[in-house]
C-alpha positions in Angstrom: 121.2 -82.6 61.8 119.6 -79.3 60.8 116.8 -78.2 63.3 113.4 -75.7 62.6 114.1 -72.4 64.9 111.2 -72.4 67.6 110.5 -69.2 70.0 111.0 -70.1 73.2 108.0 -69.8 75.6 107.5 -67.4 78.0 107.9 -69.0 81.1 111.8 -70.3 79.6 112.6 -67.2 78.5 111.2 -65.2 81.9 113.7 -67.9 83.9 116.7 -67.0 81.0 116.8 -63.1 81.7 116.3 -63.5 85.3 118.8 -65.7 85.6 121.5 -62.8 84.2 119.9 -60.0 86.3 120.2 -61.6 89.7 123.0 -64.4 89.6 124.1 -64.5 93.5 123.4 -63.0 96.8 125.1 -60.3 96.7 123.5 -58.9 93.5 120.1 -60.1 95.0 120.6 -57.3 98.1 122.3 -55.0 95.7 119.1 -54.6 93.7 117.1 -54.2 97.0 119.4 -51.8 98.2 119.5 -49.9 95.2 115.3 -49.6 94.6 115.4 -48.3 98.4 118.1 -45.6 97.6 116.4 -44.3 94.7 113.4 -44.0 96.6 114.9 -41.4 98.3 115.1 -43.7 101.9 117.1 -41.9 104.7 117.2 -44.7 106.6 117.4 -48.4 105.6 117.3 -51.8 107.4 118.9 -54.4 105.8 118.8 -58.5 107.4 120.6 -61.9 105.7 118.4 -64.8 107.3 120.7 -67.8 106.7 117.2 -69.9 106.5 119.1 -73.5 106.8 120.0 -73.9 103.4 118.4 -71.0 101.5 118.0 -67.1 102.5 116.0 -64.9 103.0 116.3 -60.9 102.6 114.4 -58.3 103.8 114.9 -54.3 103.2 113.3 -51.6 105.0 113.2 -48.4 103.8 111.6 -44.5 104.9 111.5 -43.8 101.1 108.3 -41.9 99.5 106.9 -45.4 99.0 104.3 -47.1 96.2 101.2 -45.5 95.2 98.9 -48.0 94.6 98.1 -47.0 91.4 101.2 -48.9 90.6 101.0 -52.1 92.7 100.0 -54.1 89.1 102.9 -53.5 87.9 105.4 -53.5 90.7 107.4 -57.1 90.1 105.9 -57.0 86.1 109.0 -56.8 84.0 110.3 -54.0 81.8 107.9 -51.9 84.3 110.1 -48.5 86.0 109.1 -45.5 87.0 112.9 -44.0 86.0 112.5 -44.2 82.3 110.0 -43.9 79.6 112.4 -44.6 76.6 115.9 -45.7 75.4 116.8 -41.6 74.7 116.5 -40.8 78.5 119.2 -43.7 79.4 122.1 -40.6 78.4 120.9 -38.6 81.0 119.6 -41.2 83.7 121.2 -40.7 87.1 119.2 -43.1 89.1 120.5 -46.7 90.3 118.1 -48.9 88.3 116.3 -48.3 84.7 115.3 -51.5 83.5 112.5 -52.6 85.8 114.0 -56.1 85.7 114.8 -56.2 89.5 111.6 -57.6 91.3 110.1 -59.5 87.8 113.8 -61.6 88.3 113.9 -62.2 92.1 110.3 -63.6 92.5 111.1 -65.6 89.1 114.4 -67.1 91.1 112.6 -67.2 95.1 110.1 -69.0 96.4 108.1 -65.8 97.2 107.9 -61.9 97.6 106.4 -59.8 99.2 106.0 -56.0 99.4 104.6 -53.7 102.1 104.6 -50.2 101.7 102.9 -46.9 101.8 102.9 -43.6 100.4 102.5 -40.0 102.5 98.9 -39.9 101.0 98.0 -43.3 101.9 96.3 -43.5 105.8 97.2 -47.3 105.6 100.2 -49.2 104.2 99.6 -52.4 102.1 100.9 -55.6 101.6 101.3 -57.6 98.1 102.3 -60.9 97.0 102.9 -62.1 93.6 102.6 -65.0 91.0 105.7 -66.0 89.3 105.3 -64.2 86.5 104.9 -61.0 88.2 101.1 -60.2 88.5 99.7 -59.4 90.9 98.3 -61.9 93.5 96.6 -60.3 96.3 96.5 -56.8 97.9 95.6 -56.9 101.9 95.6 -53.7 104.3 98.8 -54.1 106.3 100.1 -51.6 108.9 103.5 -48.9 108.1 104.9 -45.9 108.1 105.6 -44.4 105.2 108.4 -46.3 103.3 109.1 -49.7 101.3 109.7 -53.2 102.8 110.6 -56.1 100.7 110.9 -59.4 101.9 112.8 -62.2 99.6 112.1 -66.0 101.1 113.7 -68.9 99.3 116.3 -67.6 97.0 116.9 -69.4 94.2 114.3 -72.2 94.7 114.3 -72.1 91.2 118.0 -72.6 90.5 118.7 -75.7 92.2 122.5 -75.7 91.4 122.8 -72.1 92.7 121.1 -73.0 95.6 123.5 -75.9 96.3 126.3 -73.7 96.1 125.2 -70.5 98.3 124.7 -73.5 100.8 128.2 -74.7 100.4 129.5 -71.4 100.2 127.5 -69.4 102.5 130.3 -67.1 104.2 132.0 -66.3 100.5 128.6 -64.7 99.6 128.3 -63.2 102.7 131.3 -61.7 102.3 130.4 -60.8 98.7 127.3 -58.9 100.1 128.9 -56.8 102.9 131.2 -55.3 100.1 128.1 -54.6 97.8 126.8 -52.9 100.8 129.8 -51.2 101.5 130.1 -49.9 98.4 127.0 -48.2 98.1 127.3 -47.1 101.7 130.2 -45.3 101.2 128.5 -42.6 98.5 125.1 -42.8 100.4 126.2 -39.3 102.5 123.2 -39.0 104.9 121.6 -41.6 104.6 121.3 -44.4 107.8 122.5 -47.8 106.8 122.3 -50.9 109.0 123.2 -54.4 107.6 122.0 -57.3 110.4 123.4 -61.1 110.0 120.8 -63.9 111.1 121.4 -67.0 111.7 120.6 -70.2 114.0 116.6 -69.5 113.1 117.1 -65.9 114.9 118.7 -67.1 117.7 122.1 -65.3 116.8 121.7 -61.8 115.8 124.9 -59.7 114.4 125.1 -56.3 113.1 127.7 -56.5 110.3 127.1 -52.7 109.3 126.1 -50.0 110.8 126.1 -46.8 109.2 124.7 -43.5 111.0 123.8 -40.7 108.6 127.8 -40.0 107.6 127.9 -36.2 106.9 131.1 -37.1 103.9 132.9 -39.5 102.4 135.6 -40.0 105.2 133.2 -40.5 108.1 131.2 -42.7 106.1 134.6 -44.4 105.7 135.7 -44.8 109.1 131.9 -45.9 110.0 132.8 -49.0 107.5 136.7 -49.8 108.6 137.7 -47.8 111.2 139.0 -44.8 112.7 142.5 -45.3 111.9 141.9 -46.6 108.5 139.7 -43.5 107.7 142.9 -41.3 109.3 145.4 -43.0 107.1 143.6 -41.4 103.6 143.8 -38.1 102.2 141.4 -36.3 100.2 141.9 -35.9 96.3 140.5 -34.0 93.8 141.7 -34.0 90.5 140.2 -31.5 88.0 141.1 -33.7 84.4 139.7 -32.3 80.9 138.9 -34.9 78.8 138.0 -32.7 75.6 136.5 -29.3 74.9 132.8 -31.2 75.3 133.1 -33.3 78.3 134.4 -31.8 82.2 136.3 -34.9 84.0 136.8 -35.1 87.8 138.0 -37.2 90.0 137.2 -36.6 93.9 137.5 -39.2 97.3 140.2 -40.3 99.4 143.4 -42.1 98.9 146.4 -44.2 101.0 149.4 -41.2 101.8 152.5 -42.1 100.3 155.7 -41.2 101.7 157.4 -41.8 104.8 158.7 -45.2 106.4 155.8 -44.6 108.8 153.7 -43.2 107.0 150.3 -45.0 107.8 148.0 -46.8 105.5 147.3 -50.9 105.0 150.0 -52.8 104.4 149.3 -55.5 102.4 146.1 -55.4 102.9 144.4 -52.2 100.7 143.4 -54.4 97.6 140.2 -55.3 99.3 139.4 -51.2 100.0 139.5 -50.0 96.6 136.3 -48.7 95.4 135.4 -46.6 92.1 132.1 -45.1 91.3 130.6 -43.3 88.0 128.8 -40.3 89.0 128.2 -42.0 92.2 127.3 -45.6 91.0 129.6 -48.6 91.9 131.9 -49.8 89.0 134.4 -51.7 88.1 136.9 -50.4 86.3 140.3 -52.3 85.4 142.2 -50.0 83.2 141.6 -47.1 86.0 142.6 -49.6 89.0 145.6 -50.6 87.4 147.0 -47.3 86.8 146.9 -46.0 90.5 148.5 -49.6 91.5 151.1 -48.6 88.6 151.6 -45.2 89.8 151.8 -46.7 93.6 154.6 -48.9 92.5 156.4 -46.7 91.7 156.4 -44.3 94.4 156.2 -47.2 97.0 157.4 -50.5 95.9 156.3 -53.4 97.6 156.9 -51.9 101.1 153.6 -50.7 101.6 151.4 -53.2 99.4 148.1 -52.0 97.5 147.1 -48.5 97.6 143.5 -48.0 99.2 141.3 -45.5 98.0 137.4 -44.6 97.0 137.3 -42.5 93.9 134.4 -41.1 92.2 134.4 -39.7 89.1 132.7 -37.7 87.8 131.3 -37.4 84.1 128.5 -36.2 82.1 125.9 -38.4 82.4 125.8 -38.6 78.5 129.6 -39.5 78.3 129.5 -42.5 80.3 126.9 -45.9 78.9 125.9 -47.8 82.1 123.7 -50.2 80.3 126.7 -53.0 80.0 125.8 -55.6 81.9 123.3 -56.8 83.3 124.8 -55.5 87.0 125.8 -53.0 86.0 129.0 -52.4 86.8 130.5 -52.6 83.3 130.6 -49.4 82.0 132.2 -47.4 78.8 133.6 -44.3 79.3 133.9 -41.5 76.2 137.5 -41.2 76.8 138.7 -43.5 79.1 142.5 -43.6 77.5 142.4 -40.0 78.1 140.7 -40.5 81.6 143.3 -43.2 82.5 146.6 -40.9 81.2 145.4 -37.5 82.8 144.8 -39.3 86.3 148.6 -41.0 86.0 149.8 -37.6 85.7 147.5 -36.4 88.6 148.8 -39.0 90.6 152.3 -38.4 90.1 152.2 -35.2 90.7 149.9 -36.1 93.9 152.8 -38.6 95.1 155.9 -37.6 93.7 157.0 -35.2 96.5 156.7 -37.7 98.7 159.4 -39.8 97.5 162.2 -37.4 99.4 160.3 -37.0 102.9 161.5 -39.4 105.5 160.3 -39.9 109.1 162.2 -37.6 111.6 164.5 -39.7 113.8 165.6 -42.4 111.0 168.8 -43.2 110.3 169.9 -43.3 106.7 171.6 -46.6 106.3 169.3 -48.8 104.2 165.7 -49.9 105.1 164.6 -53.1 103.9 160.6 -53.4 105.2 160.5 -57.1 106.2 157.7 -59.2 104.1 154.5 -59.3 106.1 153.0 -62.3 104.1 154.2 -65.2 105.2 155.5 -68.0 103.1 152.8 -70.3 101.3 152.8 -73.9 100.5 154.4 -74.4 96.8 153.3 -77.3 95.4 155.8 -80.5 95.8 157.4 -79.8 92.6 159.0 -76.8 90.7 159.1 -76.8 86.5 162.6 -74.8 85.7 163.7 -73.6 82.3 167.0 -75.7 81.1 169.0 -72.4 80.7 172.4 -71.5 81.0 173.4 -68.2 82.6 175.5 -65.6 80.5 179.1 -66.2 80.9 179.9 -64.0 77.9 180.1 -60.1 77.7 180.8 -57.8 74.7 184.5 -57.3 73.8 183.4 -53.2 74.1 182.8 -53.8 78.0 185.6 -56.3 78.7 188.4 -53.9 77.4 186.5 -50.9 79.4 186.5 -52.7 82.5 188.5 -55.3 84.7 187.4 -59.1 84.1 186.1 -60.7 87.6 187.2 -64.0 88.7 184.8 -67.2 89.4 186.0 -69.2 91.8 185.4 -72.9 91.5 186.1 -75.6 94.2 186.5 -79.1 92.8 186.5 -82.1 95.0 189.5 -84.3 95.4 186.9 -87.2 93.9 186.3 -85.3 90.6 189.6 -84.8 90.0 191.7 -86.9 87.2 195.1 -88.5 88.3 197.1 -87.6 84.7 198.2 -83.8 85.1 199.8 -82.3 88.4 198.4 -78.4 87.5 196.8 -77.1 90.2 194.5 -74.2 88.0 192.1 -74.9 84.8 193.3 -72.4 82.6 191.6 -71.5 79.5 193.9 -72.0 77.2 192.4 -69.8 74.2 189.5 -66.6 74.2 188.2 -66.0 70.8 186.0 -62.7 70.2 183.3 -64.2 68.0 180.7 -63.2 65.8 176.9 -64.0 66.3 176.0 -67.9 66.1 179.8 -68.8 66.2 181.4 -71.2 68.7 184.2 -70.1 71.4 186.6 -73.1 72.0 188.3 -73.5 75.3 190.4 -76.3 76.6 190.0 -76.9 79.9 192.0 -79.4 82.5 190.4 -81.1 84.8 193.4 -81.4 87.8 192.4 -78.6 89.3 191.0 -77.5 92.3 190.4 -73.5 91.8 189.6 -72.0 88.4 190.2 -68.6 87.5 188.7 -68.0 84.1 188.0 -65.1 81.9 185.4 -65.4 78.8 185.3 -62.8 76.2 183.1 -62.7 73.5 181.2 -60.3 70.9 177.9 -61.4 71.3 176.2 -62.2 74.7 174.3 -64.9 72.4 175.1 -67.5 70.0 176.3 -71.1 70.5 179.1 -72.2 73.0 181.0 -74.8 72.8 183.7 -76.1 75.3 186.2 -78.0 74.1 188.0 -80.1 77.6 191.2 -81.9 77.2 191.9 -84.7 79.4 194.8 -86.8 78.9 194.9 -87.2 74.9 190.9 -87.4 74.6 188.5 -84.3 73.7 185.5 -83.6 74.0 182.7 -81.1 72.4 180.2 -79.7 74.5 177.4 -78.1 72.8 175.0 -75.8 74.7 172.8 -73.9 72.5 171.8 -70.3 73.5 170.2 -68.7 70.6 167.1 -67.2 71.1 163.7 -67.9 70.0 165.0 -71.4 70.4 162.7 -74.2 71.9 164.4 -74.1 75.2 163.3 -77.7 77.2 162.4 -78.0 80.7 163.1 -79.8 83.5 161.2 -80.6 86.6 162.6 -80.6 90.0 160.6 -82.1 93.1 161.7 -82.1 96.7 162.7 -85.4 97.2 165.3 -85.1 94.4 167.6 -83.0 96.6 168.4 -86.2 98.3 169.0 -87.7 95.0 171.6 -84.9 93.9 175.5 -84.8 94.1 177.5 -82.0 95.2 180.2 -81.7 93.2 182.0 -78.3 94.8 181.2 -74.7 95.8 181.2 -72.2 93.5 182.2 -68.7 94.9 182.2 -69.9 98.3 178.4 -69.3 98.3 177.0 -71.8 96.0 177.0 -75.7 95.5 177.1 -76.8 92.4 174.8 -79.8 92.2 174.3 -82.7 89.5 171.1 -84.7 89.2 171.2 -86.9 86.0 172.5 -84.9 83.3 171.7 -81.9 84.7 173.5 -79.2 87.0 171.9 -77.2 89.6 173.1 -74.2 92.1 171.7 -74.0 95.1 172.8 -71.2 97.4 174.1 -72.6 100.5 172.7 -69.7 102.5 169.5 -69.3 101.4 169.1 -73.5 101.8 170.6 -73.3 105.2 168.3 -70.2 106.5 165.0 -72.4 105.1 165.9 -74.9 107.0 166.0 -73.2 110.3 163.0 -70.9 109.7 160.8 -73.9 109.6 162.5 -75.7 112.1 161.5 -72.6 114.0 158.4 -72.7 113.4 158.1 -76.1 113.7 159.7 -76.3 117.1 158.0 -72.5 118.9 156.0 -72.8 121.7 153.5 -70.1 121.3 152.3 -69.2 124.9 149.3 -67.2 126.2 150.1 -63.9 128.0 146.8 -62.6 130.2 146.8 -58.8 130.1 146.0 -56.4 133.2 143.6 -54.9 131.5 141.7 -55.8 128.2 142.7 -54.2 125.3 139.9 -52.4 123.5 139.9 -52.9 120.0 138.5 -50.0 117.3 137.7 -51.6 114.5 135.7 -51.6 111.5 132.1 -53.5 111.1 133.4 -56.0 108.7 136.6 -56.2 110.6 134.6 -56.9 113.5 132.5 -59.4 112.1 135.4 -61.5 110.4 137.1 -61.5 113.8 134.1 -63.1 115.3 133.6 -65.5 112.4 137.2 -66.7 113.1 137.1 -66.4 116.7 138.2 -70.1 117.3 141.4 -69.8 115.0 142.3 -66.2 116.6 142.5 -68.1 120.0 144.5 -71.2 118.6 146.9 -68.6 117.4 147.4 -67.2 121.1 144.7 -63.9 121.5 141.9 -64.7 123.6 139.0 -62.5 123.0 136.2 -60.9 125.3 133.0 -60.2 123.5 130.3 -57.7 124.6 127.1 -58.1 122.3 125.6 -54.6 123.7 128.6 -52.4 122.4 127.6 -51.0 119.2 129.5 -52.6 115.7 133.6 -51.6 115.6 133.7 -51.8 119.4 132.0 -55.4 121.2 135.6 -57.0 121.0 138.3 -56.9 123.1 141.8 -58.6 123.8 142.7 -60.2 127.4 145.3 -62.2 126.6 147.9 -62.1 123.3 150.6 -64.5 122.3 153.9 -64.1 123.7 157.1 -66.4 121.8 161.0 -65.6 121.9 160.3 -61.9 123.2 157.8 -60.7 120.7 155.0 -58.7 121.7 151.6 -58.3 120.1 148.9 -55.7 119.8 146.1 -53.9 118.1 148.0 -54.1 114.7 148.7 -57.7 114.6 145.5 -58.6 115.2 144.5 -56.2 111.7 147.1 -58.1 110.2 145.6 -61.5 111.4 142.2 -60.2 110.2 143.8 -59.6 106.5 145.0 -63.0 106.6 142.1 -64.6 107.9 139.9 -62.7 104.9 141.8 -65.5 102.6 139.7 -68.8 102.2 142.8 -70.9 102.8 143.5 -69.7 105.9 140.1 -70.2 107.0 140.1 -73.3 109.2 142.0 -75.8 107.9 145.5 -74.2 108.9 147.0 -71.6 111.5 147.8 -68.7 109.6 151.1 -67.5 110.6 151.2 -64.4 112.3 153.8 -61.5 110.4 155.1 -60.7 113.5 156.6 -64.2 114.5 157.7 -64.0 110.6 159.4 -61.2 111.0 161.5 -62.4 113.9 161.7 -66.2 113.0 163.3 -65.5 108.9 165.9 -62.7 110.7 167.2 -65.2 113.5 167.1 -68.5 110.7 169.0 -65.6 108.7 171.7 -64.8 111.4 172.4 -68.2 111.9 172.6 -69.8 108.8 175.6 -70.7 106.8 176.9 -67.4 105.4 178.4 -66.9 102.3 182.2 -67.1 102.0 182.4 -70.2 104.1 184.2 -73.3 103.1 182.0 -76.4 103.4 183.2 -80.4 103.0 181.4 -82.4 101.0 179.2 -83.8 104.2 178.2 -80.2 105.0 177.3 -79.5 101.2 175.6 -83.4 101.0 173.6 -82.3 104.5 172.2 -78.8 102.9 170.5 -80.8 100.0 169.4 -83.6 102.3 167.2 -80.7 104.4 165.8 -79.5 101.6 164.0 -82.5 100.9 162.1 -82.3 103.9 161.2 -79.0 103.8 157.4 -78.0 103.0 158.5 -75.3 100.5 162.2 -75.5 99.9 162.2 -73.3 96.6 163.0 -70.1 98.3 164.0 -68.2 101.7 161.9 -66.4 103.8 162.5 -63.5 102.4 162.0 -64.9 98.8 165.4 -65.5 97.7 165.8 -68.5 95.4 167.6 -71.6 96.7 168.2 -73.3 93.5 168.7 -72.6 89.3 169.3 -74.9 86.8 172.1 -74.3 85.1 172.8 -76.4 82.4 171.6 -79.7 81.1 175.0 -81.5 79.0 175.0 -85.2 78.8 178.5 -85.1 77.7 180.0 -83.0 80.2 180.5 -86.2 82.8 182.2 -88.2 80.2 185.0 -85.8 79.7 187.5 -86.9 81.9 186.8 -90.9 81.1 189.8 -92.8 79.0 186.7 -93.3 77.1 186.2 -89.6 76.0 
């Protein structure tokens, strides 16, 4: 049914736009933060009242203040002092532009209100506003000369966002802190404090504190740390992206290079930060190529890169009006941006992939995973697809065939013949889509066999001889084909058969119609890593003396957050609440189990973990350290490859995978089983029947 188009009314329409401009917390205190840095503030107070449901924000700035010829218009929309029209937006260098920030957040709060005063003022003032933005009254209030804005009720208006930064009140948090970080980190002299308040003021943290950095890298270790701040170098890429338009690219990355070459491990996706000519972005393409370039260098050894990159542009090359945060932005070149800072980089890191730590030996490092294993769900979905047995007739004539080895049990074997080998009786170099026949005899217990074919694809079929009966397999391999798919949960590994070893190293397993490998060693060492976990007592050591921690303010405050899981873990902490941010915790007492030791940089590494919502509270994260030690020892002691097992040994392997939490792999993320083939037929083979 066809309806007349209506204009919306006012009031709808106000509570549509706002709605875009300020959709959480965080981008709540960002626009806040943001009106008080283009104010040209020095020093600014930010607080996060957790008002028992809601929240209330309040920033304090020393900026040049509001002239109160423009308090009428100071929450009105489309109302700014930092642009006149669209033609100044290609060369506007302040934060905000739209005057949309105070018109949205007293639509969305229950109330706002504004004190400031300017140089030439002798007394400060304080305004409150309707909904719609006028103004409501205008009272004498005592200041210095700067801006406070006070937020009460956010989202009053929004019930369902309400309800959720209730239910979620530490995710937004956290969602804040890196605003504020970010804009922290490019705000060179300026004094930044971020305060926490919760409990109706009772409890009072300082999650930031910045002090008037002097450059990038002090600001940086004011955020994270000392150490982290050390582990960055300095950059500065000069890139030309066209005769009309200077690119550069300035800040501080990880070092690469080195097996102890310092830097997060793991743990540097959550301290990337790009800017646009000194404005907060986010930029995909740009991120991916330095993890790209990274991966290269480094592997996996050293996770995620860290770095804080600004770069620098024309303001008329770059459009910042996206999004309505702003942090979409188009570039004038960024494909030429993106492939003259690949080329910077490896050139940056290329060097260091021949420097190694003096001291090292040079037999092969493998850097142990520090992630521990997670949960897989109960069941795994596994492509029906049978590995390559074929090579090209070029290769095989080049190069010696290798044996497979397969052991047969004395149960699969048919009583007819007395040969003691399966010999494939004819190889046939085929042609694309053709079919290579083999007989095969079933007496045997070992089978050499050699394969040659002219196509690594195409359809093979195995013709078996047993007795006077044969048999057709079919097992189609050409590609593009619908290949099905079977699913595998853990309890059918005490539902499957072993029928032999293949190699000495794998089972080769039958549920249904199907055939599985699962490698004996990898099944084995699963077993006894959780077992180990399973079965550890981790104890308490108390330390002579407490063990001063230096970290960073965010660090500091997630450590606190999670102080009860910490101590079930095995640290017990010491907290001094008149040590400035980075420094009110220490350890007294770390875990001690099987002979490791702990210390500053297992607790970093427990932070990292803890930053992950799963790990929160509902389960013990488990500390890389005991990971490290419990996958080597399960590794050292489980069954080896090479070793002969009987069919109780093999039936035992599958019967502790079934109980396993997450049987699909070993600790060190080797598979335990593939599927291998699905043939229907192939069981029949040896029956008078066949």
């Amino acid at each position: 049914m066809l309806t007349n188009i209506a204009k919306i009314d006012t009031a709808s329409a106000r509570k549509l736009s706002s709605g875009q401009v300020v959709v959480d917390l965080a981008g709540a205190v960002k626009e806040l933060l943001e009106n008080a840095l283009d104010a040209g503030a020095t020093s600014i107070e930010l607080r996060i009242n957790d008002d028992g449901g809601g929240a209330e924000i309040e920033c304090a700035d020393n900026g040049h203040g509001i002239a109160p010829r423009d308090f009428a218009l100071v929450a009105a929309r489309s109302a700014t002092s930092k642009l006149v029209n669209f033609e100044e937006l290609r060369t506007v260098q302040s934060f905000g532009f739209r005057g949309e920030a105070l018109a949205s957040l007293r639509e969305l709060a229950g109330e706002v209100l504004v004190v400031t005063r300017t140089s030439a003022d002798a007394v400060g003032a304080r305004l409150s506003f309707q909904r719609d933005g006028i103004l409501k009254s205008s009272t004498p209030h005592a200041r210095s000369v700067g801006t406070t804005v006070t937020v009460r009720g956010l989202f009053d208006c929004a019930p369902v966002r309400r309800a959720d930064l209730a239910r979620r009140w530490k995710w937004h948090v956290s969602r804040a802190l890196r605003t504020v970080q970010a804009h922290a980190l490019v705000a060179v002299g300026c004094r930044l404090r971020l305060t926490l308040v919760s409990g109706g003021g009772a409890t009072r943290r300082t999650a930031i504190a910045v002090q008037a950095p002097r450059s990038l890298r002090e600001s940086a270790s004011a955020l994270f740390g000392h150490a982290f701040a050390r582990s960055l170098e300095e950059v500065s890429f000069d890139l030309r992206g066209g005769e009309d338009c200077s690119l550069a690219v300035i800040g501080l990355m990880s070092r690469a290079g080195g097996f102890d070459a310092p830097g997060p491990r793991g743990g540097g996706g959550d301290r990337q930060f790009l800017f646009v000519n000194g404005r907060p972005i986010d930029a995909p393409r740009v991120s991916r190529c330095i993890g790209d370039v990274w991966r290269s260098v480094e592997g996996d050894r050293r996770g995620r890169p860290a770095f804080v990159l600004d770069i620098r542009v024309p303001p008329s090359a770059v459009d910042v009006n996206v999004s309505p945060d702003k942090r979409d932005v188009v570039l004038d070149d960024e494909t030429g941006l993106v492939a003259a800072l690949r080329i910077a980089l490896h050139d940056l890191w290329e060097p260091s992939r021949g420097s190694f730590a003096g001291g090292r030996s040079l037999a092969p490092h493998v850097a142990p995973s520090t992630t521990p294993d997670t949960e897989a769900p109960c069941s795994l979905v596994l492509p029906i697809a049978v590995p390559s047995c074929v090579t090209s007739t070029a290769t095989a004539t080049n190069a010696p065939a290798r044996e497979a080895m397969l052991v047969v049990p004395p149960t699969l074997r048919p009583t007819q013949r007395n040969s003691d080998t399966i010999a494939v009786a004819q190889v046939i170099a085929l042609s694309p889509w053709q079919a290579a026949r083999a007989h095969i005899d079933w007496n045997c217990a070992v089978a050499p066999a050699r394969l040659h074919a002219s196509s690594v694809f195409g359809t093979l079929a195995v013709q078996s001889r047993c007795g006077h009966g044969h048999r057709t397999v079919q097992i189609d391999r050409r590609p593009g084909g619908n290949v099905p798919t079977a699913a595998l949960a853990k309890t059918d590994f005490s539902a499957m058969e072993a029928l032999g070893q293949f190699n000495l190293g794998f089972l080769v397993c039958r549920l249904g119609d199907h055939l599985f490998l699962v490698d004996q060693h990898a099944a084995d060492e699963k077993f006894r890593y959780e077992a180990l976990w399973r079965d550890t007592r981790v104890d308490t050591q108390p330390l002579l003396a407490p063990l001063s921690l230096d970290l960073g303010a965010t660090e500091e405050l997630a450590l606190l957050e999670r102080r009860c899981t910490v101590e079930r873990v095995g640290f017990r902490l010491a907290v001094n609440d008149l040590a400035p941010p980075g420094r009110r915790v220490a350890v007294i007492s770390v875990p001690s189990a099987r002979g490791a030791t702990f210390g500053v940089s297992d607790i970093r590494e427990l932070i990292t973990l803890l930053d992950d919502d799963a790990a929160h509270d509902t389960t013990l994260p488990k500390l890389p350290k005991l990971h490290t030690l419990f996958a080597s020892k399960a590794c050292r002691a489980a069954v080896m490859i090479g070793t002969p097992l009987i069919k109780t040994k093999m039936t035992q392997l599958l019967d502790h995978l079934a109980t396993l939490l997450q049987p699909w792999n070993c600790p060190h993320g080797r598979p335990t089983t593939r599927h291998l083939a699905h043939v229907p037929s192939l069981f029949t083979l040896h029956s008078p029947a066949a």
